[in-house]
TORFITI-56463 format. One record per residue: residue number from 1; residue in three letters; chain; x, y, z of N, C-alpha, C in turn. Coordinates in steps of 0.1 Angstrom, whole numbers, plus 5000, padded with zeros to 4 digits. Example, Ala and Ser with C-alpha at 12.3 -4.5 7.8 and 13.67 -1.06 7.14 Angstrom:
<recs>
REC;1;ALA;A;5132;4943;5078;5123;4955;5078;5132;4967;5078
REC;2;SER;A;5128;4978;5071;5137;4989;5071;5129;5000;5079
</recs>
This chain:
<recs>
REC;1;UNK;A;5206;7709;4791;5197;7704;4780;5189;7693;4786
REC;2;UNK;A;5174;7694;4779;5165;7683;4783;5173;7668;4776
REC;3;UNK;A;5169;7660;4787;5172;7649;4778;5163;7638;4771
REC;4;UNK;A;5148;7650;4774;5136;7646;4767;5139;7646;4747
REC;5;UNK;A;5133;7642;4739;5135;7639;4724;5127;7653;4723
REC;6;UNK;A;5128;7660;4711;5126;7671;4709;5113;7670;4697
REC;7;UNK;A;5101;7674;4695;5095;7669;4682;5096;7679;4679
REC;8;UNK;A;5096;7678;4663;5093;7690;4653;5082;7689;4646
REC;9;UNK;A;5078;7700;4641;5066;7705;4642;5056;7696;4633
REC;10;UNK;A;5047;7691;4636;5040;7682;4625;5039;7672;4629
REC;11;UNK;A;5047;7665;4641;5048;7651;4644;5039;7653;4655
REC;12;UNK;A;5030;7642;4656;5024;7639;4660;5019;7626;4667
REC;13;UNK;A;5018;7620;4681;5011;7610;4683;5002;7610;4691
REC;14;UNK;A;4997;7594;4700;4984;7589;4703;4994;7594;4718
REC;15;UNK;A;4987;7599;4728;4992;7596;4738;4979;7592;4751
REC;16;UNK;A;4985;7584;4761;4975;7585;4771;4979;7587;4784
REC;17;UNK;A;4972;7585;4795;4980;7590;4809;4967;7583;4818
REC;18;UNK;A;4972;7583;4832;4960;7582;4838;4950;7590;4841
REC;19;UNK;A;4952;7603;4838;4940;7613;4840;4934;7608;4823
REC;20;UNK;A;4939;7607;4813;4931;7608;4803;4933;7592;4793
REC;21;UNK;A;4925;7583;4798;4925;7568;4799;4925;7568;4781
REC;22;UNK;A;4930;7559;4774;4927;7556;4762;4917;7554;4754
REC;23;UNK;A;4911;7546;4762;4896;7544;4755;4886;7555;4751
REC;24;UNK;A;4892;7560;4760;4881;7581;4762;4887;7587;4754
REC;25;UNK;A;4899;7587;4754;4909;7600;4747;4912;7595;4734
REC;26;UNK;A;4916;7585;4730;4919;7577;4718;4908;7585;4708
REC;27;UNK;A;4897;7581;4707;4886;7593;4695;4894;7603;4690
REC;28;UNK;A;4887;7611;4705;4895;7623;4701;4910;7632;4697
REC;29;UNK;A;4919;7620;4698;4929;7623;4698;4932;7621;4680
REC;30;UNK;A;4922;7604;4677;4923;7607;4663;4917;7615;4658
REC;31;UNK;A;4909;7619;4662;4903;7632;4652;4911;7641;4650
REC;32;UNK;A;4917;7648;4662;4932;7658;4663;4939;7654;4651
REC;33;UNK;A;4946;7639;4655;4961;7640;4644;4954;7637;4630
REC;34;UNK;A;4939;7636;4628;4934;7635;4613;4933;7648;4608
REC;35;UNK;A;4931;7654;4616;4931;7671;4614;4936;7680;4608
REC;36;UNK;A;4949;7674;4621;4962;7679;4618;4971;7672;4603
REC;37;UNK;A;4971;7663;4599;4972;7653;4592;4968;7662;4576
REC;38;UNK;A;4957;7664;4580;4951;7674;4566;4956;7686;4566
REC;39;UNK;A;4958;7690;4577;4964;7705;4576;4975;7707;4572
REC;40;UNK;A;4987;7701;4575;5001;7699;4569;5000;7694;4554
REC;41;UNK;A;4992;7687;4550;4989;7683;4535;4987;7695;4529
REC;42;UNK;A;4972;7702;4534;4971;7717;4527;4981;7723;4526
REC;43;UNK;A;4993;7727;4535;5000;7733;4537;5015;7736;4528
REC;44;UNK;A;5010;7719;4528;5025;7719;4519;5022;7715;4504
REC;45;UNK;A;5011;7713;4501;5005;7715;4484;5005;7725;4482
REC;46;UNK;A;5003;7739;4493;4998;7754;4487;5007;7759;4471
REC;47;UNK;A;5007;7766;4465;5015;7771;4461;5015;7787;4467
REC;48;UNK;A;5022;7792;4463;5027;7804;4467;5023;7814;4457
REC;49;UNK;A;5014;7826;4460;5010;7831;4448;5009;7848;4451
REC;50;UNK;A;5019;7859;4441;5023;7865;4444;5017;7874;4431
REC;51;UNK;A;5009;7888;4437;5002;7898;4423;5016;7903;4419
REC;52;UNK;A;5018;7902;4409;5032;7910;4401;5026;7918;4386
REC;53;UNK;A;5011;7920;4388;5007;7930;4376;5010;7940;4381
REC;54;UNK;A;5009;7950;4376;5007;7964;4376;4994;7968;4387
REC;55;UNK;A;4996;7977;4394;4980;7983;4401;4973;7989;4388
REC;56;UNK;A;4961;7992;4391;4951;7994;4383;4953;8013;4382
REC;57;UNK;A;4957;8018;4389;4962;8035;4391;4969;8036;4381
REC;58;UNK;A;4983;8026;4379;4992;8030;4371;4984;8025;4353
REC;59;UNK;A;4977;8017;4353;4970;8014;4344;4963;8025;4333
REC;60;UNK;A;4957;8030;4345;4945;8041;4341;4954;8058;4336
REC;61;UNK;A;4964;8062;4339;4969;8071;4338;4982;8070;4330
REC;62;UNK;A;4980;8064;4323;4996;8062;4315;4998;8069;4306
REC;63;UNK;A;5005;8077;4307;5004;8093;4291;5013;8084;4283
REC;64;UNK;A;5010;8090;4271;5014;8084;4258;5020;8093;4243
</recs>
């Protein structure tokens, strides 16, 4: 086993390194986790919405 921390899905942070200096990457990085930020929101407001009428076939042909 890693004995790296494991993230799950949705977490999110700022990171930097020497290839990609803060000052540069920082923007765009918020833009990412604002993004992302909004996308998990949508995601988890959705509701869930499921046709449970009848098809329109069974509609039209129903003897009586």
């Amino acid at each position: 086993m890693s004995s790296l921390p494991r993230q799950n899905r949705g977490h999110l942070t700022l990171k930097s390194s020497v290839l990609s200096p803060t000052a540069i990457s920082y923007m765009g990085q918020a833009m990412v986790l604002n993004h992302m930020n909004s996308h998990y929101r949508r995601i988890s407001s959705a509701k869930a919405s499921v046709d449970t009428s009848a098809p329109k076939s069974m509609k039209k042909h129903i003897r009586g």
